[in-house]
Structure formats: C-alpha cells, structure tokens
Backbone as ProteinMPNN parsed JSONL, in Angstrom:
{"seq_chain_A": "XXXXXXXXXXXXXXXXXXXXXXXXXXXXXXXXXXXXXXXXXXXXXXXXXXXXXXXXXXXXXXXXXXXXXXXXXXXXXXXXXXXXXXXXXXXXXXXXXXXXXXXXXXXXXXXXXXXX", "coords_chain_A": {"N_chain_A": [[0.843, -1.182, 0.0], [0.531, 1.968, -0.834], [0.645, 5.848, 0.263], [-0.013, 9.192, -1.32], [0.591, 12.182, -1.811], [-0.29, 15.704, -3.418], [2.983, 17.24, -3.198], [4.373, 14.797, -3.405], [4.733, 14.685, -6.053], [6.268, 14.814, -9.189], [6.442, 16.961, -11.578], [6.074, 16.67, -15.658], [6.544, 17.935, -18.738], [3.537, 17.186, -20.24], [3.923, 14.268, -22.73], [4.547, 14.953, -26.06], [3.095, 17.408, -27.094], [2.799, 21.159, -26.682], [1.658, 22.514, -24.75], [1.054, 24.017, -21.404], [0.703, 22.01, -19.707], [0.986, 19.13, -17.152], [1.886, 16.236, -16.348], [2.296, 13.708, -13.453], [3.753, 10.419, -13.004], [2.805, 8.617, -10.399], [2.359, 5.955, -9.627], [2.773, 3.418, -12.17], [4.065, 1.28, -14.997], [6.683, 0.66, -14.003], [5.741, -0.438, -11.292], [4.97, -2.991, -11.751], [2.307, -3.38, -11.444], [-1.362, -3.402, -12.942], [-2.718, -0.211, -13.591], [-2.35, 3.103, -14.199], [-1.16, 5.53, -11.819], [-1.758, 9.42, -10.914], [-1.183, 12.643, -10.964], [-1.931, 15.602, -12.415], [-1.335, 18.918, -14.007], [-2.489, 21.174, -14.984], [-1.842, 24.724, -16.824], [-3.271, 27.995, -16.317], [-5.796, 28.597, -18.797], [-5.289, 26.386, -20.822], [-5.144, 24.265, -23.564], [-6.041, 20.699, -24.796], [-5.605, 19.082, -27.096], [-6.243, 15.22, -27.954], [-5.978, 11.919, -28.452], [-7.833, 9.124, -26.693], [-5.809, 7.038, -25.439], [-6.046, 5.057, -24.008], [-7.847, 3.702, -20.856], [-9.673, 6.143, -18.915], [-9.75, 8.181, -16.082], [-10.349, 10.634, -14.756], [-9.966, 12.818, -11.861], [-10.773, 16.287, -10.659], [-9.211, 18.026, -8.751], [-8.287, 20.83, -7.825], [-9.637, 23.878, -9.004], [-10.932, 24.125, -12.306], [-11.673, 21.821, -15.461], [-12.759, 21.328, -18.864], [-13.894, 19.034, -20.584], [-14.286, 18.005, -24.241], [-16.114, 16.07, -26.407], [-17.471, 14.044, -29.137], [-18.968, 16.236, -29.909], [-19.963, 17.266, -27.54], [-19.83, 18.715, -24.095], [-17.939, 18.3, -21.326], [-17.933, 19.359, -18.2], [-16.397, 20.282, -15.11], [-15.598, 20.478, -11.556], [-13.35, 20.974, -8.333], [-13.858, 17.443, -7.181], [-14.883, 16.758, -8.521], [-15.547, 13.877, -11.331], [-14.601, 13.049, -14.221], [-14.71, 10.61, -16.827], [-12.867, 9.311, -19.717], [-13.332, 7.118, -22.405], [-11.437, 5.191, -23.73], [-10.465, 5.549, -27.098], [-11.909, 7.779, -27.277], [-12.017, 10.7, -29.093], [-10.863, 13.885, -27.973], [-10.781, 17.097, -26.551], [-9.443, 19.161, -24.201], [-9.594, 21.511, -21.658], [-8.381, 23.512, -19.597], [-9.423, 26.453, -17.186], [-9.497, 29.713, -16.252], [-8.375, 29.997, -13.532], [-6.435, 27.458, -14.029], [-5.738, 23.824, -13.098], [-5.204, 21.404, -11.025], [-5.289, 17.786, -11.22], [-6.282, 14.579, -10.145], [-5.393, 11.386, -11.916], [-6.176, 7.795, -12.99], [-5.626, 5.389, -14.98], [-6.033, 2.752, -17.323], [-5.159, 0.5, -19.563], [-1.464, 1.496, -19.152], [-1.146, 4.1, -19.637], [1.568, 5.647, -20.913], [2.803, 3.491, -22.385], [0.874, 3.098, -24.148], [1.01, 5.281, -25.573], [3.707, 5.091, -26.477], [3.114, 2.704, -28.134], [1.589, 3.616, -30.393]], "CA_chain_A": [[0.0, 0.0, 0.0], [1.062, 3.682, -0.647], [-0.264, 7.054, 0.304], [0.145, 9.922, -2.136], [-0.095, 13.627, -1.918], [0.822, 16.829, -4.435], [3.85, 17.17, -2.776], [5.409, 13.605, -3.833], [4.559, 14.853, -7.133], [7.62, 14.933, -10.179], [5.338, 17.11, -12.981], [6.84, 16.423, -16.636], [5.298, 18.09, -19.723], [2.623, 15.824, -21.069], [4.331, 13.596, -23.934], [3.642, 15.012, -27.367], [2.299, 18.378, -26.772], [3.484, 21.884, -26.211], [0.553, 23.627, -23.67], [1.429, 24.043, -19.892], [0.05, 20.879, -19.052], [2.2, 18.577, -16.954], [1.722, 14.969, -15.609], [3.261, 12.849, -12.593], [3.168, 9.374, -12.775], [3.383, 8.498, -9.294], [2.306, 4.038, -10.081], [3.211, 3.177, -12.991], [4.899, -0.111, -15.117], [7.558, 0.166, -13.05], [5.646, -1.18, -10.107], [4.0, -4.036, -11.909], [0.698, -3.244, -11.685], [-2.053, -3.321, -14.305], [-2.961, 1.004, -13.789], [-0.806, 4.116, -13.659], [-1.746, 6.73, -11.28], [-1.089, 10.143, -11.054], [-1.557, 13.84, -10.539], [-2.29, 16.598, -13.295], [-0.771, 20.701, -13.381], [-2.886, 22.406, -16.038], [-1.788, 25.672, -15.907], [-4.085, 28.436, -16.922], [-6.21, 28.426, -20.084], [-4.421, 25.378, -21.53], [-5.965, 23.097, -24.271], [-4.906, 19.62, -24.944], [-6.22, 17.699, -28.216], [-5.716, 14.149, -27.948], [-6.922, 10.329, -28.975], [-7.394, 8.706, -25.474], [-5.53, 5.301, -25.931], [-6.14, 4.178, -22.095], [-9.371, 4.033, -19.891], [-8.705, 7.267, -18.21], [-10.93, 8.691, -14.987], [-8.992, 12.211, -14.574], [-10.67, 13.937, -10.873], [-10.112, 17.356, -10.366], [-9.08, 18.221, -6.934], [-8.56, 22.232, -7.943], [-9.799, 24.191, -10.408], [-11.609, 23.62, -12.815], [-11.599, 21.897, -16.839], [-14.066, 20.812, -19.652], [-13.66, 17.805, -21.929], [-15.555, 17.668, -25.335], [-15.647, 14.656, -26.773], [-18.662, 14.059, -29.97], [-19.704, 17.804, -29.634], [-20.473, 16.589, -26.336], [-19.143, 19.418, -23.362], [-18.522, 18.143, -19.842], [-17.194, 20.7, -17.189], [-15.672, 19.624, -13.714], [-14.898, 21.367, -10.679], [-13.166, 20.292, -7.106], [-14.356, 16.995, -6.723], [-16.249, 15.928, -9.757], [-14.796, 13.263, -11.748], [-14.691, 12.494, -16.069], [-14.697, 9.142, -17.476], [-12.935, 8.891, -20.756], [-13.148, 5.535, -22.396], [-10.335, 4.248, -24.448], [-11.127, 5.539, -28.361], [-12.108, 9.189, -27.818], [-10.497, 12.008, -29.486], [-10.725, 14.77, -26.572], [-10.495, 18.401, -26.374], [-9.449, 18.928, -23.096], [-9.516, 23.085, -21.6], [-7.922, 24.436, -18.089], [-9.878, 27.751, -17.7], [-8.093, 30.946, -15.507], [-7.385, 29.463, -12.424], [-5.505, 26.12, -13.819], [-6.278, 22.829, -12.238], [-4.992, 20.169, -10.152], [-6.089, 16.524, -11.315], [-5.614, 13.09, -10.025], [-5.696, 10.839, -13.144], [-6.043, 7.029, -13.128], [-5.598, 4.992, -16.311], [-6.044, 1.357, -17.467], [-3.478, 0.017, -18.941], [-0.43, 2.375, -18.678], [-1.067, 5.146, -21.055], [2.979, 5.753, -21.659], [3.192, 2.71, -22.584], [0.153, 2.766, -24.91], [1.011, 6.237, -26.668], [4.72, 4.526, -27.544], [2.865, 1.388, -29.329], [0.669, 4.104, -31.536]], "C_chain_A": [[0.881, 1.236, 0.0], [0.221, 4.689, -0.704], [0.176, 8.181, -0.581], [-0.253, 11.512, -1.726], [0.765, 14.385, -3.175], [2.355, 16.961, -4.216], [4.763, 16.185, -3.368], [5.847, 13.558, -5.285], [6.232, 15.632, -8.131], [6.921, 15.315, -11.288], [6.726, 17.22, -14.161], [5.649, 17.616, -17.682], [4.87, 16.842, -20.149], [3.961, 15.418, -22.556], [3.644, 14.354, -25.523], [3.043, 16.298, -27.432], [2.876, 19.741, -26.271], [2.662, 23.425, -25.192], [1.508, 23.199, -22.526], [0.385, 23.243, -19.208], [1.383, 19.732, -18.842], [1.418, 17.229, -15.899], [2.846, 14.359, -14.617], [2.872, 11.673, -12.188], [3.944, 9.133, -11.517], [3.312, 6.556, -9.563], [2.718, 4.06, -11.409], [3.757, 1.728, -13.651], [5.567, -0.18, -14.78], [7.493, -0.706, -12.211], [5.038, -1.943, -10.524], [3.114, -4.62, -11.949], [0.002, -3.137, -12.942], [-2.163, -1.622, -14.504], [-1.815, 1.878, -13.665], [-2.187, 4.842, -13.162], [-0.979, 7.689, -10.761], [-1.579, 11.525, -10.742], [-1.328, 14.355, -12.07], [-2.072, 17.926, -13.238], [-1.37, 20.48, -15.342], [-2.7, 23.568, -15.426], [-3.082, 26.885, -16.53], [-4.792, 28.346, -17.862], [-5.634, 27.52, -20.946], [-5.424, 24.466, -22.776], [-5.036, 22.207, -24.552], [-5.819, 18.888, -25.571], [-6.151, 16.49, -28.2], [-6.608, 13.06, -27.783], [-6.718, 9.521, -27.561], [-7.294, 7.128, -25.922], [-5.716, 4.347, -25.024], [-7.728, 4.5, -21.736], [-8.817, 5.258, -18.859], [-9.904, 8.359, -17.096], [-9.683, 9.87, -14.862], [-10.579, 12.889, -12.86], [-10.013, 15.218, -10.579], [-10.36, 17.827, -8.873], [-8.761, 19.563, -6.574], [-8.794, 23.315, -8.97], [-10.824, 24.109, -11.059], [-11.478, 23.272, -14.231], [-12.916, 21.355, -17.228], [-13.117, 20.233, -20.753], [-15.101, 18.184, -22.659], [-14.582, 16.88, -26.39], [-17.253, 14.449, -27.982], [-19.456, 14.67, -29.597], [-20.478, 17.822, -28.46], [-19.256, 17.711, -25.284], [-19.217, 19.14, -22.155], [-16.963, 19.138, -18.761], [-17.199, 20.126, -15.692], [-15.126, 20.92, -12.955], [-14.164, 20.303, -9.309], [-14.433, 19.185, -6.834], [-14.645, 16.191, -7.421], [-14.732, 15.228, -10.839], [-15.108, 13.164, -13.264], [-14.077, 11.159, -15.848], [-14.496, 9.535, -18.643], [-12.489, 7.829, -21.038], [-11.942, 5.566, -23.678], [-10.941, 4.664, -25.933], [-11.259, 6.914, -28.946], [-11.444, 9.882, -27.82], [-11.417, 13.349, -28.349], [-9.989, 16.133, -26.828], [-10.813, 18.803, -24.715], [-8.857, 20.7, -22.364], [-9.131, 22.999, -20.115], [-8.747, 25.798, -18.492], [-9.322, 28.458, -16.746], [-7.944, 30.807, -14.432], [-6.477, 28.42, -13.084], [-6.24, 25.29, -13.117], [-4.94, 21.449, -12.049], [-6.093, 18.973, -10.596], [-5.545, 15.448, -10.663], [-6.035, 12.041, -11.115], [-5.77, 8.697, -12.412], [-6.11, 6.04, -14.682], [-5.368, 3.777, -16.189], [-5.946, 0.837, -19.028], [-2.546, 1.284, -19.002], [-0.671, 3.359, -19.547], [0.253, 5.365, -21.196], [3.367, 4.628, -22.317], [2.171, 2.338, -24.087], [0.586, 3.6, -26.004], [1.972, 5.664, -27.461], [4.159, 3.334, -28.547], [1.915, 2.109, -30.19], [1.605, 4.492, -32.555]], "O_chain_A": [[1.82, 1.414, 0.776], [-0.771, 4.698, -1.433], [1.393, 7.998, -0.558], [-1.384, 11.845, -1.373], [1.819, 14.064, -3.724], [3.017, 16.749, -5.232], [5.843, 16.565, -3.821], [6.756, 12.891, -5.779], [6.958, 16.574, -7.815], [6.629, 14.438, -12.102], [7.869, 17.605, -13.918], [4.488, 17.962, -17.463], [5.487, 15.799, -20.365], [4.661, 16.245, -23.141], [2.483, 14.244, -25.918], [2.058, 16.14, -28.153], [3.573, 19.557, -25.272], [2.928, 24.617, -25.035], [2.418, 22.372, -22.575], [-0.495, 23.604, -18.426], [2.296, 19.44, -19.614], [0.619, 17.369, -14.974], [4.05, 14.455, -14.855], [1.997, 11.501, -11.34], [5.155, 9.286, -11.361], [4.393, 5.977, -9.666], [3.118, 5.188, -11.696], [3.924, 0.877, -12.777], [5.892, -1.364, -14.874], [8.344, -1.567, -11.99], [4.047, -2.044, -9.801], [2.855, -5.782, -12.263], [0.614, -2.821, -13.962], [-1.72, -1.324, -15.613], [-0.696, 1.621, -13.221], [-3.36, 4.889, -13.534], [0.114, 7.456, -10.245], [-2.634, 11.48, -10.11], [-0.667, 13.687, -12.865], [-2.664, 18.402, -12.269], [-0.911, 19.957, -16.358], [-2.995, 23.85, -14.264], [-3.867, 26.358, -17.318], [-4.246, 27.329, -18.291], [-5.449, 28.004, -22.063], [-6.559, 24.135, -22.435], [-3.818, 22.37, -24.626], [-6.672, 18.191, -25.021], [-5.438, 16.523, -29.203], [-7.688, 13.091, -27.193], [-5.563, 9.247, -27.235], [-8.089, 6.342, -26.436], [-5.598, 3.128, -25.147], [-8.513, 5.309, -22.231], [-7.776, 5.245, -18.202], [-10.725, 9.147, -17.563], [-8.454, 9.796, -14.891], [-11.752, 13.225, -13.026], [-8.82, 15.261, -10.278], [-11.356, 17.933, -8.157], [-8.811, 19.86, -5.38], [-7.901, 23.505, -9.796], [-11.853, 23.997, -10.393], [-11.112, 24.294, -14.811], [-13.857, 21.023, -16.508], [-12.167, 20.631, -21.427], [-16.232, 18.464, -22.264], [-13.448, 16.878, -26.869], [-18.267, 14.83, -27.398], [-20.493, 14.282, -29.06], [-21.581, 18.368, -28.413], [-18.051, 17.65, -25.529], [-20.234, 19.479, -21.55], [-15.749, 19.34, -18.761], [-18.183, 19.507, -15.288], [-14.534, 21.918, -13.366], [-14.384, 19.092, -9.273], [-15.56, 19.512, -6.461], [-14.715, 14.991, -7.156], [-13.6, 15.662, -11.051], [-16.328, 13.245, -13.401], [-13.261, 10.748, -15.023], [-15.444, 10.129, -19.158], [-11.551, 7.31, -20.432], [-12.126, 6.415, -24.551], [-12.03, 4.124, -26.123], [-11.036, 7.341, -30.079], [-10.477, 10.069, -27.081], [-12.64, 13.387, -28.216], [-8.831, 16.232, -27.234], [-11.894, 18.791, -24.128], [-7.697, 21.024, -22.616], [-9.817, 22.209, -19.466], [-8.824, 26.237, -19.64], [-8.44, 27.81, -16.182], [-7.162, 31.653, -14.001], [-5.385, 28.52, -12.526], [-7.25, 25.672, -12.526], [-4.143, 20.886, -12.8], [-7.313, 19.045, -10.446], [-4.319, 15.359, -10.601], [-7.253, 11.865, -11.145], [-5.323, 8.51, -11.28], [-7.029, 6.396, -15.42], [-4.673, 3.371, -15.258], [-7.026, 0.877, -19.617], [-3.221, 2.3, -18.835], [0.008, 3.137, -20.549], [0.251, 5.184, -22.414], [4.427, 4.757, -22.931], [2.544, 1.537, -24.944], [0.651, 3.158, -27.152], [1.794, 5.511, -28.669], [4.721, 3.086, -29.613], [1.254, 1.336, -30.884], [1.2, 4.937, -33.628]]}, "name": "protein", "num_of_chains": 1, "seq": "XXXXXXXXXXXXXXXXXXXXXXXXXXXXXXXXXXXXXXXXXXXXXXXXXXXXXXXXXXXXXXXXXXXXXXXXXXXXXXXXXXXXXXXXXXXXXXXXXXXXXXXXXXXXXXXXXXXX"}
C-alpha cells in the first residue's frame, strides 16, 4: 500500500504536446501493476487535443476543466470526476485558475502512446 499527496509529485510536460500541461506518474509499469496513477498541473487556459488510448478517470481536486468529446461538453470542478473511455479524441480546456487533477488509467497510457 502507498499514500500519495501533491507534494510527492515529479510534474513532466505531457508527452507530445506543447501547452502548460504537466503529468506525474506516481504508479506506474515500473511497479508491476495493471494502472498508472497520477496527478495533473494544467496551468491556466491550456488546451490539450488528444486520442485517449487508455481508460482514463482524470478527478479534479482544484480548479476547474471541460472535456468535449462528440460535440459533447462536460465541465468539472473540485471533486467531480470524467470518465474517458479508451477511443475518444478529446479536447481537453484548463480555464483561468488552472487545475490540479488526479488521473487514473487502465493500462499504462505511456506505454500505450509509444505502441501508436
């Protein structure tokens, strides 16, 4: 078992992408598990296009963003969680605070983007 906070957090820029959006895989294929999990630094007004290749629950824990996904707009604040499934292409917005996410994903998304 491990406990996690922001703090333990190592943010990278996202793979592939040149917004001020930054991921920290804290699990990962390192530890031999089936999921990675992780924290999220959008920073202000950020957008981030992208084909989700993993099962990917993203909660936002400050802040707030909006996914649209088949002209479909869903908006999250502290608390509230998105479900994207494995398939959809994703327009993904930070609006002027930035946000704090905790992400989970099934199977590793770094591991999925390198086999696309």
């Amino acid at each position: 078992m491990q406990r996690y906070e922001p703090a333990d957090a190592r943010f990278e820029r996202s793979p592939g992408q040149d917004a001020d959006i930054f991921a920290a895989n804290l699990v990962d294929q390192r530890d031999g598990g089936p999921i990675t999990v992780g924290y999220g630094r959008y920073q202000p007004d950020q957008v981030l296009e992208t084909e989700i290749v993993v099962d990917d629950v993203m909660v936002v824990l400050e802040g707030r963003v909006s996914v649209e996904a088949d002209g479909q707009v869903f908006a999250a604040g502290p608390g509230e969680i998105i479900y994207m499934p494995k398939g959809n292409s994703v327009v993904i917005r930070s609006h002027g605070e930035g946000a704090l996410t905790a992400y989970v994903t099934y199977p590793h998304w770094a591991e999925a983007e390198e086999g696309q």
